[in-house]
C-alpha positions in Angstrom: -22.2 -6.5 23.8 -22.9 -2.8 23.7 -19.7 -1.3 21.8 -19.3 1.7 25.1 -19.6 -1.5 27.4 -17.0 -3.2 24.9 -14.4 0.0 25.0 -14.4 0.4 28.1 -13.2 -3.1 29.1 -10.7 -2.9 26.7 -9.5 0.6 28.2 -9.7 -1.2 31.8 -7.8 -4.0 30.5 -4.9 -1.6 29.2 -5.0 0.2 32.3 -4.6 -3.0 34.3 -1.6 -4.3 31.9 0.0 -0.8 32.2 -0.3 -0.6 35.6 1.2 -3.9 35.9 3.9 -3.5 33.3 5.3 -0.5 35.6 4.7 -1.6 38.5 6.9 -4.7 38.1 9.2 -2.8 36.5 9.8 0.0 39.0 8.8 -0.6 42.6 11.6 -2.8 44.1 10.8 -1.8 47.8 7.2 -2.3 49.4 8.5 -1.5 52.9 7.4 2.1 52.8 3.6 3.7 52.1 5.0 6.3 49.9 7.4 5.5 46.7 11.0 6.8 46.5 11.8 9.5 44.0 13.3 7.4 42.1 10.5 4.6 41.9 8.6 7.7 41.0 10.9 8.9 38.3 10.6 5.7 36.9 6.9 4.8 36.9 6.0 8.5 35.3 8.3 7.2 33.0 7.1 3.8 31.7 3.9 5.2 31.7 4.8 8.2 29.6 7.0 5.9 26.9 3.6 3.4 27.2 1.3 5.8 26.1 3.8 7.2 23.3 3.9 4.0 22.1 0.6 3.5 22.4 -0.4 6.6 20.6 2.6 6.1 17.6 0.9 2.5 17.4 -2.8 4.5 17.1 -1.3 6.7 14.7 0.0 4.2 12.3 -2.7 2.0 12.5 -5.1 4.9 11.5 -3.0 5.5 8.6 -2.7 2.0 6.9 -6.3 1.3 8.2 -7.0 4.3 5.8 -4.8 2.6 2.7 -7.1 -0.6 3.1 -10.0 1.2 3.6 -9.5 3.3 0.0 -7.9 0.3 -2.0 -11.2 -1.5 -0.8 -12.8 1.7 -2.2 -11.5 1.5 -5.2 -11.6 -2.3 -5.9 -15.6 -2.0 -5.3 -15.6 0.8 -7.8 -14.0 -0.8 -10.4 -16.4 -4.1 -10.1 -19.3 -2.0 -10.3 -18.0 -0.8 -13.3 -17.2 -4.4 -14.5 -20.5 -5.2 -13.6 -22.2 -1.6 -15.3 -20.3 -2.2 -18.6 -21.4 -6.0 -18.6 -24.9 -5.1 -18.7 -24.5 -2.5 -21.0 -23.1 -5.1 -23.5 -25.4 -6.8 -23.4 -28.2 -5.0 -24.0 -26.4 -3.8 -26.7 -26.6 -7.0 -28.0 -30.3 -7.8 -27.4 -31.2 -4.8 -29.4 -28.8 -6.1 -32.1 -30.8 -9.4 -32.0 -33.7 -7.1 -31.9 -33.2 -5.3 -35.1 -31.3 -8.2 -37.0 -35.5 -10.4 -36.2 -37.2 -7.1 -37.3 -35.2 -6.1 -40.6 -34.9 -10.7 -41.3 -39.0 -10.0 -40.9 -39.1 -7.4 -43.5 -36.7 -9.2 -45.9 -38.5 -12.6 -46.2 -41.2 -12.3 -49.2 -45.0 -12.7 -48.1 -46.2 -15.6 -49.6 -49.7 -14.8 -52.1 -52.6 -16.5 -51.4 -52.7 -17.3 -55.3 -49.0 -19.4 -55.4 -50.9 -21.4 -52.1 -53.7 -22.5 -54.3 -51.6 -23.8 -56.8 
């Protein structure tokens, strides 16, 4: 699903609840077209205290989203470096091996020709 088609039915689907919500809450009289003030009064304000809440929820979930988001950061960082300083071991230690063959190779006495004979 397309992520615009996707946010919009999940700002319909508030809308609906919200709608709902208040309504049940406020309107006690569906004998008139128009709403008393005070069914008024009170549907401005469960809407109003909704989307405060709504936008205190936003805010905190932006902040500890952000937390996660920067320890996640950081754990990556330090595996790479794990992973870096692995690798730099050990080709530290295949060019030990390296040079331990090489000066073995120049130690070990060439054997003559002459003593082969004998």
């Amino acid at each position: 699903m397309d992520s615009n088609l996707r946010n919009l039915k999940d700002f319909l689907t508030l809308y609906n609840k919200v709608t709902e919500l208040c309504f049940n809450r406020c309107i006690d009289n569906l004998s008139q077209r128009e709403l008393f003030e005070q069914e008024t009064t009170c549907v401005d304000r469960c809407v109003t205290k909704f989307a405060r809440f709504n936008q205190n929820m936003m805010k905190s979930y932006v902040d500890v989203q952000t937390k996660i988001n920067a320890k996640r950061m950081e754990e990556v960082e330090q595996q790479n470096a794990k992973q870096l300083e692995q690798q730099q071991q050990e080709e530290r230690i295949k060019e030990q091996l390296k040079e331990k063959e090489v000066s073995v190779a120049v130690l070990t006495p060439a054997t003559s020709p002459a003593k082969l004979a004998m």
